[in-house]
C-alpha positions as CSV (number, residue, x, y, z in Angstrom):
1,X,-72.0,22.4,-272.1
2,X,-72.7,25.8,-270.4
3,X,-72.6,29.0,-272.3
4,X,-70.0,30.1,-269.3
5,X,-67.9,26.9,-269.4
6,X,-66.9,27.6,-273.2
7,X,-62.8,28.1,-273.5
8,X,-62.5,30.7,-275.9
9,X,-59.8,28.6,-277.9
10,X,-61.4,25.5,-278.0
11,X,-64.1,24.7,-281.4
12,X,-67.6,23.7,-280.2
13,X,-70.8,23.3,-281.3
14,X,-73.5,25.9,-281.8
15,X,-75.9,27.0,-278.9
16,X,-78.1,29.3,-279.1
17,X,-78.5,31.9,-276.1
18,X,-82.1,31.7,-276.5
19,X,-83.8,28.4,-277.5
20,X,-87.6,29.6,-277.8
21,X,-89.1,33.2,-278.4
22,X,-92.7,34.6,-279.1
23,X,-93.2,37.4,-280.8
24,X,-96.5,39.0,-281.4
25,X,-97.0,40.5,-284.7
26,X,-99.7,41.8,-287.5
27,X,-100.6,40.6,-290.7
28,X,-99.3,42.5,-293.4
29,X,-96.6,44.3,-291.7
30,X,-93.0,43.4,-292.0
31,X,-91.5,41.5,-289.4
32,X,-87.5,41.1,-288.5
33,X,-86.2,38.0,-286.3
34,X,-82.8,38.4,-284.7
35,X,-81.5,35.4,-282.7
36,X,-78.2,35.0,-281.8
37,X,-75.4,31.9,-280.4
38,X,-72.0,31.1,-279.8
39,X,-70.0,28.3,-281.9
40,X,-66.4,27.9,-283.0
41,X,-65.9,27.7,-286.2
42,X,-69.0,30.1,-287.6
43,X,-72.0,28.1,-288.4
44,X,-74.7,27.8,-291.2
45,X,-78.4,28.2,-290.2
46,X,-80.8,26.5,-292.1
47,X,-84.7,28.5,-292.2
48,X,-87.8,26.6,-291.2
49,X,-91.5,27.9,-291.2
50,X,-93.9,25.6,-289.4
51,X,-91.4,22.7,-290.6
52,X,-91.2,23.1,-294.0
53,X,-87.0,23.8,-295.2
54,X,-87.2,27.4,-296.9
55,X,-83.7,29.0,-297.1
56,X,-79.9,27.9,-295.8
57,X,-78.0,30.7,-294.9
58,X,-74.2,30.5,-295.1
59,X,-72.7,33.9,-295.6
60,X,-75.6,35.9,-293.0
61,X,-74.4,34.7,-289.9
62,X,-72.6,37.7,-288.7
63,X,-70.0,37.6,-285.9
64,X,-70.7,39.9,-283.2
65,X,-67.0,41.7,-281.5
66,X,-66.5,39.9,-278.6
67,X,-63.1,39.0,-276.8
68,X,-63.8,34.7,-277.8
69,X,-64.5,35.8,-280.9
70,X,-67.8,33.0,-280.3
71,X,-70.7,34.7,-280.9
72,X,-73.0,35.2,-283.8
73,X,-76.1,37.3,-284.6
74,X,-78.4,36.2,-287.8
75,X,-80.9,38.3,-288.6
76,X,-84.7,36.9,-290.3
77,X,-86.6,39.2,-292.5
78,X,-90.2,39.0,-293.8
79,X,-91.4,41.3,-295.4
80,X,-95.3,40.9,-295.4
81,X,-96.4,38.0,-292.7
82,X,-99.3,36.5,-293.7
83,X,-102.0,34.0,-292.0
84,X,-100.4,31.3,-294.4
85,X,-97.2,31.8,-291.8
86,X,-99.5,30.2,-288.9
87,X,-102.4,31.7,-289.2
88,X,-102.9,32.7,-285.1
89,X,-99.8,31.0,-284.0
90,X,-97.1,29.7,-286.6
91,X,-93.7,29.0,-285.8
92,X,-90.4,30.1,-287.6
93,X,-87.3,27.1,-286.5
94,X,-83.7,27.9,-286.5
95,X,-81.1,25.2,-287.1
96,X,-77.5,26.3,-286.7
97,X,-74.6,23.5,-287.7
98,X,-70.6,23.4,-288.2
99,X,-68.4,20.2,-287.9
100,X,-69.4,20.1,-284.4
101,X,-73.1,19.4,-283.9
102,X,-76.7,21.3,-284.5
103,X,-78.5,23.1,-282.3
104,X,-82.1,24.2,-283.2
105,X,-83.8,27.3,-281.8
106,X,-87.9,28.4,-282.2
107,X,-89.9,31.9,-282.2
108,X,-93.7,31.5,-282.3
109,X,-95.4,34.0,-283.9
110,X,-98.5,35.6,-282.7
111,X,-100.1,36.9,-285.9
112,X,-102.9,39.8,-285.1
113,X,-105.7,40.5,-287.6
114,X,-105.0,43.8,-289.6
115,X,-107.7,46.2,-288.3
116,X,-110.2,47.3,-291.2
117,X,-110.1,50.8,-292.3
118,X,-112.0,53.0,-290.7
119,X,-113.8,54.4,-293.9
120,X,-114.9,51.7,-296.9
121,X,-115.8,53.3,-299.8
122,X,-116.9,56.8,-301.4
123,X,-120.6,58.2,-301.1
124,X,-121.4,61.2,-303.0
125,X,-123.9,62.1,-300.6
126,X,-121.9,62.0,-297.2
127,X,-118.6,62.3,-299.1
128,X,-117.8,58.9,-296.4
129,X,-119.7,56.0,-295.9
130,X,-118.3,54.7,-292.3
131,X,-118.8,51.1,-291.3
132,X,-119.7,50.6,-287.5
133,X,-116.7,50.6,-285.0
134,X,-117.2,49.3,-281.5
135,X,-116.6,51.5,-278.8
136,X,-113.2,51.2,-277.7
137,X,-111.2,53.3,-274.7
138,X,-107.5,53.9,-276.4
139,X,-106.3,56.1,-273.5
140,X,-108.1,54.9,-270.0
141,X,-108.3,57.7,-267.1
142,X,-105.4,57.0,-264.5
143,X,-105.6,56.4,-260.5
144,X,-105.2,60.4,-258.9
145,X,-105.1,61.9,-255.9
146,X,-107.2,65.6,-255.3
147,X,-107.6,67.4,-252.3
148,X,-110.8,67.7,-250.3
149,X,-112.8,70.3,-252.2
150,X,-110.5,70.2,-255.0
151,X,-111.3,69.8,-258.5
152,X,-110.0,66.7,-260.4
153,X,-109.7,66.8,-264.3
154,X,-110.0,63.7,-265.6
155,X,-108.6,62.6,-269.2
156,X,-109.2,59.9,-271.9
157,X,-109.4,59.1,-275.2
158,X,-111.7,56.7,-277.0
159,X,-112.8,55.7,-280.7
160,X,-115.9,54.1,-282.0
161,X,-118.9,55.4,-284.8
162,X,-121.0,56.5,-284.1
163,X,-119.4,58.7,-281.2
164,X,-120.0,56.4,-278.0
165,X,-121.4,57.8,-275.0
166,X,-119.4,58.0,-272.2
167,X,-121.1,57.8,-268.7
168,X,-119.2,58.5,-265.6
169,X,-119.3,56.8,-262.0
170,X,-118.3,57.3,-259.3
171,X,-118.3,54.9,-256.4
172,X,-120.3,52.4,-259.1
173,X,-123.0,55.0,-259.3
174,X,-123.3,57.1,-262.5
175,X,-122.3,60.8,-261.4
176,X,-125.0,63.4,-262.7
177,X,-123.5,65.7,-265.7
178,X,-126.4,68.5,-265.0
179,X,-124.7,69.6,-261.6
């Protein structure tokens, strides 16, 4: 059955509006997973990370106003994702039921590495001892337009240690900084 076929008086089973979802996240950091279907009467979801049963949730399945009164909004927290969760790519699955039938929905997760500090430990001699950083360009100069004879200021930001050198072309030719 069609999402737009559903008669607002009639009970039906639950379908979620979106069956699969990726969301990119990083390891440590907290993480919130709203998905959201229609069904008549409310149904229970039941929690599954990478397909083992963790949590059945009866009385979080919000209703959202509508004028059917058919939709629902449930809402996932974690509060500190871990590797354990899928390592680069686990899966969190979504099983909604009432009298009616099941319906299952699926967000992937895409679980970044959490970036080493920039500093490691205390030196008494350099107050900071810093591990090397690759160089990395955080802001990248953008496409502009100058007159003929005109100057063109240039802007961009990057990060590395030690301080990388930045060498600029133009034309794939390196442009002399002297002149």
């Amino acid at each position: 059955m069609k999402i737009s076929e559903m008669n607002s008086e009639e009970d039906f089973a639950p379908l979620f509006l979106q069956r699969t979802q990726i969301m990119k996240c990083v390891e440590g950091e907290a993480l919130t997973v709203d998905v959201f279907l229609k069904a008549r009467p409310q149904p229970k979801i039941s929690v599954y990370v990478n397909d083992r049963y963790v949590t059945c949730c009866v009385n979080q399945v919000e209703p959202v106003s509508t004028p059917e009164h058919n939709l629902y909004s449930f809402t996932f927290p974690i509060d500190c994702v871990r590797p354990e969760d899928g390592g680069g790519g686990g899966q969190l699955m979504f099983k909604a039921t009432n009298p009616l039938g099941i319906d299952e929905c699926t967000t992937y997760l895409q679980i970044a590495e959490k970036r080493k500090p920039k500093f490691s430990k205390f030196n008494e001699k350099t107050l900071f001892e810093r591990e090397f950083e690759a160089a990395e360009v955080i802001w990248s100069v953008t496409d502009m337009t100058v007159a003929e004879g005109g100057t063109a200021w240039l802007y961009g930001k990057l990060c590395g240690f030690p301080v990388p050198e930045l060498i600029w072309l133009k034309n794939g030719v390196e442009i002399d900084q002297e002149r």
